[in-house]
C-alpha positions, 0 to 999 in steps of 0.5 A, spaced: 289 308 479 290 301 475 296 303 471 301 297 469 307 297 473 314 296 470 316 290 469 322 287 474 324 281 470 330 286 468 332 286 476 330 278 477 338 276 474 341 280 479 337 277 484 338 270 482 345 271 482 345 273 489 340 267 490 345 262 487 352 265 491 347 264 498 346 257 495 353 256 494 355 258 501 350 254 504 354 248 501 360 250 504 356 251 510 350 247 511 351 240 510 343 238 511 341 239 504 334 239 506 336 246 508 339 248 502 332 246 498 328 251 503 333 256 501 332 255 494 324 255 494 325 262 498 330 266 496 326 268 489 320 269 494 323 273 499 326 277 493 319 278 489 315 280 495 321 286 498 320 288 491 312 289 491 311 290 499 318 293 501 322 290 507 316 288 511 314 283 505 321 281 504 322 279 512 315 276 513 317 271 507 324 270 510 322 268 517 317 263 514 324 260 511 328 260 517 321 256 520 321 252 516 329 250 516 329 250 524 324 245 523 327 241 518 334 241 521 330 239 528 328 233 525 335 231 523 337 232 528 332 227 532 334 223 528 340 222 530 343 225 522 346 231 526 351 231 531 351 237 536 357 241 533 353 240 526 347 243 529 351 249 532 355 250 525 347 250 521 345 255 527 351 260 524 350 258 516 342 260 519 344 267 522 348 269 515 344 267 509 339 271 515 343 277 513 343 275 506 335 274 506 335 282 509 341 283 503 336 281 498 330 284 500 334 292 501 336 290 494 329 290 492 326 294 496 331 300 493 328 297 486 321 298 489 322 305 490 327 306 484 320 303 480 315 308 483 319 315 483 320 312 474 313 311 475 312 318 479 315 321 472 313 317 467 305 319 470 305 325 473 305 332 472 312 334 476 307 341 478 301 339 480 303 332 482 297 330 479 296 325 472 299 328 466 297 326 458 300 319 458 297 317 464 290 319 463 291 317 455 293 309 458 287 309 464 282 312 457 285 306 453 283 301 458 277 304 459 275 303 453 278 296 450 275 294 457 268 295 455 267 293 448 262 289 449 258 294 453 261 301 453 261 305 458 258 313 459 265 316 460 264 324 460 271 328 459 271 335 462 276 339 458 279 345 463 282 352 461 285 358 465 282 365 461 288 368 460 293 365 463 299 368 459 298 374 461 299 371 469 306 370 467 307 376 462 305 381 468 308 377 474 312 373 472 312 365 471 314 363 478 307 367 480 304 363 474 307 357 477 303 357 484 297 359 481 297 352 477 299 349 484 293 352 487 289 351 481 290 343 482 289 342 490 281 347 488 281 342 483 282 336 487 277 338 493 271 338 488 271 332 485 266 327 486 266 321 488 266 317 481 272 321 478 278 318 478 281 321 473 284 328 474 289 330 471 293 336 467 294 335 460 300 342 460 300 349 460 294 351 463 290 345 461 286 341 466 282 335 464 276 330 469 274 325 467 267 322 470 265 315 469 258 313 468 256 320 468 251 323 463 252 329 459 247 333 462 250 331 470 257 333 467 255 340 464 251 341 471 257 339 474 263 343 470 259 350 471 259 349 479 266 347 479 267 353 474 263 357 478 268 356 485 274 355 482 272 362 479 270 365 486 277 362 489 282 369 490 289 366 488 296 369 488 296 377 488 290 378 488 288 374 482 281 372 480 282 368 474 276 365 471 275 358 467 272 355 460 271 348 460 268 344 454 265 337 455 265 330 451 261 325 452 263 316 450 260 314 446 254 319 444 259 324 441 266 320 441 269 314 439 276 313 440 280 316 446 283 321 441 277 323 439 275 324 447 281 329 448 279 332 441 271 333 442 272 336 449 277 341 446 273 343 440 268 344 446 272 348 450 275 353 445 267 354 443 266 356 450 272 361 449 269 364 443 262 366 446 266 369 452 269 365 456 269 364 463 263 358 461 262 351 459 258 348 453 258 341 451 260 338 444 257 339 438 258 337 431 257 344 428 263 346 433 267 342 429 266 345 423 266 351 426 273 351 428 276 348 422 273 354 419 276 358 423 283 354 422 282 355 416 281 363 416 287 363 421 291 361 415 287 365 410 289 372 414 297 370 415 297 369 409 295 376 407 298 378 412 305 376 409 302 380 402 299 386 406 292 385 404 289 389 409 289 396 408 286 403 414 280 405 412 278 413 416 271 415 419 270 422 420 268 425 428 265 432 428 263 437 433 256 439 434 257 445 436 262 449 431 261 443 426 267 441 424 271 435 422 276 434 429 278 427 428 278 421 424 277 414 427 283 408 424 279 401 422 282 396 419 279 392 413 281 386 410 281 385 402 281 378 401 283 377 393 279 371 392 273 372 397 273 380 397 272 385 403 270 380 409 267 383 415 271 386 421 267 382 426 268 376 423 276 376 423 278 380 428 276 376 433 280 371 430 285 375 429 285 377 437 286 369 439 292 368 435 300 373 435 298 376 429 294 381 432 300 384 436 305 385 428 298 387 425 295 391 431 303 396 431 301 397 423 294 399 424 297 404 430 304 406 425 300 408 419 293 411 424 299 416 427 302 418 420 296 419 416 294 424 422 301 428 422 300 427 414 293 431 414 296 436 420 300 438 415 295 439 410 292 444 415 288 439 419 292 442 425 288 441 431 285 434 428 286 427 432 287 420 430 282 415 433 285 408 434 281 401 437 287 397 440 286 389 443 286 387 449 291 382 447 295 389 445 295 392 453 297 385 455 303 386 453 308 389 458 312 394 451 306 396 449 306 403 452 312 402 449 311 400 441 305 407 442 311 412 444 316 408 437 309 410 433 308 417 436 316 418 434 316 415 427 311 419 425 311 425 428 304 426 431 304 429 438 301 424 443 295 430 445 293 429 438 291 420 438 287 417 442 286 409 444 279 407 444 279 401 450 272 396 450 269 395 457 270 388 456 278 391 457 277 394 463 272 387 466 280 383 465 284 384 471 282 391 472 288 394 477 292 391 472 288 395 467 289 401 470 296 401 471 297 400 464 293 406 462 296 410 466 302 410 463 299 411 457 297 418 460 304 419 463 306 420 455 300 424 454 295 421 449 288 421 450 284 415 453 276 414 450 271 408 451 268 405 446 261 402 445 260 403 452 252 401 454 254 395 449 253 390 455 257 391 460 256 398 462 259 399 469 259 406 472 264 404 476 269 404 470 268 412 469 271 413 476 276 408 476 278 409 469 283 415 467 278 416 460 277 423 457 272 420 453 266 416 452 263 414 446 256 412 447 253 405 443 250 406 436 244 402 440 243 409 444 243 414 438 238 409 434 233 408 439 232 415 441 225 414 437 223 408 440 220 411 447 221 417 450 224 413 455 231 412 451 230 419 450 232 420 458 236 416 459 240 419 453 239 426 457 241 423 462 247 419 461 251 426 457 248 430 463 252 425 468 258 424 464 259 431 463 259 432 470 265 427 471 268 431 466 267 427 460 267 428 453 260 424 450 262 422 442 255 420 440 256 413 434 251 411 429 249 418 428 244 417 421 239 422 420 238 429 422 233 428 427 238 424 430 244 430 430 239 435 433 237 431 438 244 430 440 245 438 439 239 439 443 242 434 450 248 438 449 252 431 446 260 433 445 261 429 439 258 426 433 259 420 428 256 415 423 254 415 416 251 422 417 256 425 418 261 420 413 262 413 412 269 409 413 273 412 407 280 410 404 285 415 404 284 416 397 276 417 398 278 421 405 282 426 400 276 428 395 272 427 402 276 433 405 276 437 398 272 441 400 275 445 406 282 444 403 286 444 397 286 436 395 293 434 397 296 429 393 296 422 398 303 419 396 306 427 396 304 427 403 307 421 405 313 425 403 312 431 405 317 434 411 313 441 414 309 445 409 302 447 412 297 451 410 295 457 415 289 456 419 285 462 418 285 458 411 282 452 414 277 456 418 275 460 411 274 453 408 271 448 413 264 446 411 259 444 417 259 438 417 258 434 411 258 436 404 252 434 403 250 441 407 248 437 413 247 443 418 247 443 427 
């Protein structure tokens, strides 16, 4: 790699020094004074090549010297200028500026070495021992001016390990450490042969260089060697998977700031799609993740005003009809743009730390409005909430869960976490073993949206789930075809048999209720049964089976109830609006 190496001017004044002690001696010594010029031309020489070449340049050059004083000398003395006691005493001034010579040259070999292990600081990545950002951000600034006239096509190929942070969470930074190690050395075996620039930018990034490669061959690349570096079996089992973003000099950029940018942008809109994949630059990226930068600052912002609020969505048993649990779903009431749609901010939400504080909040205040309608009557009602991913990554998670169940009261047995199978495709064993202590509290452990896209019937075996909740797409399409109509049949009759609750979801017309009546499904919820409500719209909902309790007072309340013979004398079926199973 053509880097410009540290100047050595500041290290040339102690060589000179060192040049005009020998000069100086050889006066004392030497009293040819054709032999004191050859030490003066060569002494710099002899110095400048141990510093570039080590001791073998330094000791070539100085027995060129001591050639070329022999024969001066020899001259002399057949010319009958030296007398032989002369020629002995030169002979001995020769053997000690020789020792000077390798004097010198030690001295600048040790500089040498000195200059590349700065080098090796300045320009390498002390982890990987490959190029780091400034190193890469020089070769790219030279490239660059080098080829004004006539640009050259540079692909940059931005690298990200999904989900690294939780590598060092779960086992620790050392582990975590190796495996960028190990990164790096797959990384090096497939570069092709016009990438001379590899390097890593920091954390968990990495950055190849192509040159004279066009975006298309840079993609083709970038997906196989994402495709084998996923396919390699790292430390502990890991099976980390990439993201990669790709920028193209000068079609998409025009400066090496905007090369590292572009592939960025790239790369961050790999990992919004789903990660593990590689996409290219484009505009519209860019305006997209302004967007969402924009967003980000809009929901910390709202958070600190506590703009977000819970809204509840009832479940009910088809076969006694009664409402027997609640789903907890967040909501976000922009005061200038007004209610903004979950799948919008919770994506971005789950990519920063907010969606740790504000995913303890939903669990806190899920928990205390379950005990709150317990004690309303509501005695054997459970309390559904959806956590993150990036919740079950944290190593106290099971932890915060237990604080919120103290705090508020409510039983474990009485909520529910709902996980999504895309949970259970990142670090699977890992996964279980979280779940796990979850069950060791008590609670109950449903999947949601199952047959949204990742269905895998290895999941319910593998998994500690009491329940599954079937994706709207299933219940909405049991009148498309009587073949969805046996898959439907089918899929309850298999769940039952491994000992699996079926919450069927989007349950909208009475045609659909019968149905999952029919084919023996568990539960219900959709809009039949009742919308997403608030706790204010969720009391006159409850009107009906309860005298209504006042939402503030419950929050205070400390343990009356009502009996059950009550509540079993006032439960409608169902729904208000005489929906009946």
């Amino acid at each position: 790699m053509p880097f410009v190496h540290r100047p050595f001017h500041s290290y040339l004044w102690g060589s000179l020094f060192l040049c005009l002690a020998v000069i100086s001696l050889g006066e004392w010594l030497i009293p040819a004074p054709g032999s004191q010029m050859v030490w003066l031309i060569f002494l710099i020489p002899i110095f400048v090549f141990s510093y570039e070449f080590g001791y073998k340049g330094g000791i070539s050059f100085t027995f060129i010297g001591l050639l070329c004083e022999v024969l001066i000398t020899w001259n002399d003395f057949t010319d009958g200028d030296l007398r032989a006691s002369q020629l002995i005493r030169i002979f001995e001034a020769m053997i000690v500026l020789l020792a000077f010579a390798v004097a010198i040259s030690a001295l600048a070999h040790r500089l040498h070495k000195k200059r590349k292990r700065l080098e090796q600081m300045d320009f390498r990545d002390p982890l990987t021992n490959l190029y780091n950002r400034t190193a890469i951000q020089l070769e790219l600034v030279r490239l660059v001016d080098a080829g004004r006239a006539h640009p050259p096509t540079i692909s940059c190929i931005f690298i990200d390990v999904d989900d690294f942070n939780y590598i060092n969470d779960t086992f620790g930074h050392d582990v975590g450490d190796e495996c960028l190690k190990e990164i790096a050395l797959r990384l090096r075996e497939e570069l092709p042969e016009n990438s001379q620039l590899c390097a890593r930018l920091g954390g968990d990034e990495f950055i190849v260089v192509l040159l004279d490669c066009e975006k298309k061959q840079a993609e083709e690349w970038a997906r196989n060697l994402i495709s084998t570096l996923s396919g390699y079996t790292y430390l502990h089992s890991l099976n980390p998977t990439f993201s990669a973003g790709i920028s193209n000099y000068p079609a998409d950029c025009q400066s090496v700031t905007e090369i590292f940018q572009h592939s960025d942008i790239a790369m961050y809109q790999a990992k919004r799609e789903g990660k593990n994949r590689v996409r290219t630059y484009i505009k519209e990226n860019k305006l997209e993740l302004l967007s969402d930068m924009r967003m980000e600052q809009e929901l910390r912002a709202s958070w600190s005003r506590r703009d977000f609020q819970l809204v509840y969505q009832p479940q009910a048993e088809v076969a006694s009809g009664k409402i027997i649990g609640l789903e907890a779903l967040l909501r976000w009431d922009h005061p200038e743009y007004g209610s903004i749609p979950p799948d919008t901010f919770i994506p971005i939400l789950e990519r920063t730390d907010l969606i740790v504080p504000i995913g303890e909040w939903v669990l806190l205040e899920a928990c205390r409005m379950g005990r709150f309608w317990q004690r309303a009557g509501f005695h054997d009602l459970r309390m559904a909430v959806n956590i993150s991913p990036v919740q079950l990554k944290e190593p106290l998670f099971a932890s915060a869960v237990s604080n919120a169940l103290r705090l508020t009261t409510l039983s474990p047995q009485s909520l529910e976490l709902e996980i999504t199978e895309r949970i259970a495709m990142i670090h699977s064993e890992t996964c279980i073993q979280k779940l796990l202590e979850l069950k060791d509290i008590g609670i109950r452990l449903a999947m949601d949206d199952f047959g949204s896209g990742y269905s895998s019937l290895n999941y319910l075996i593998r998994y500690p789930l009491d329940r599954i909740k079937l994706d709207k797409e299933f219940v909405q399409a049991l009148n498309d075809s009587a073949n969805d109509a046996v898959l439907f049949e089918s899929l309850i009759g298999l769940l039952h048999r491994l000992n699996l609750s079926v919450v069927a979801e989007g349950v909208e017309t009475q045609e659909q209720l019968q149905f999952c009546k029919l084919h023996a499904c568990d539960f219900v919820q959709g809009y039949l049964i009742g919308r997403p409500m608030n706790a204010e719209q969720l009391a006159h909902y409850f009107h009906g089976m309860l005298e209504q309790p006042s939402i503030r007072e419950g929050h205070e309340r400390t343990g009356h109830e009502h009996s059950a013979g009550k509540l079993e004398a006032s439960t409608p079926v169902l729904h208000r609006n005489e929906v009946t199973c």
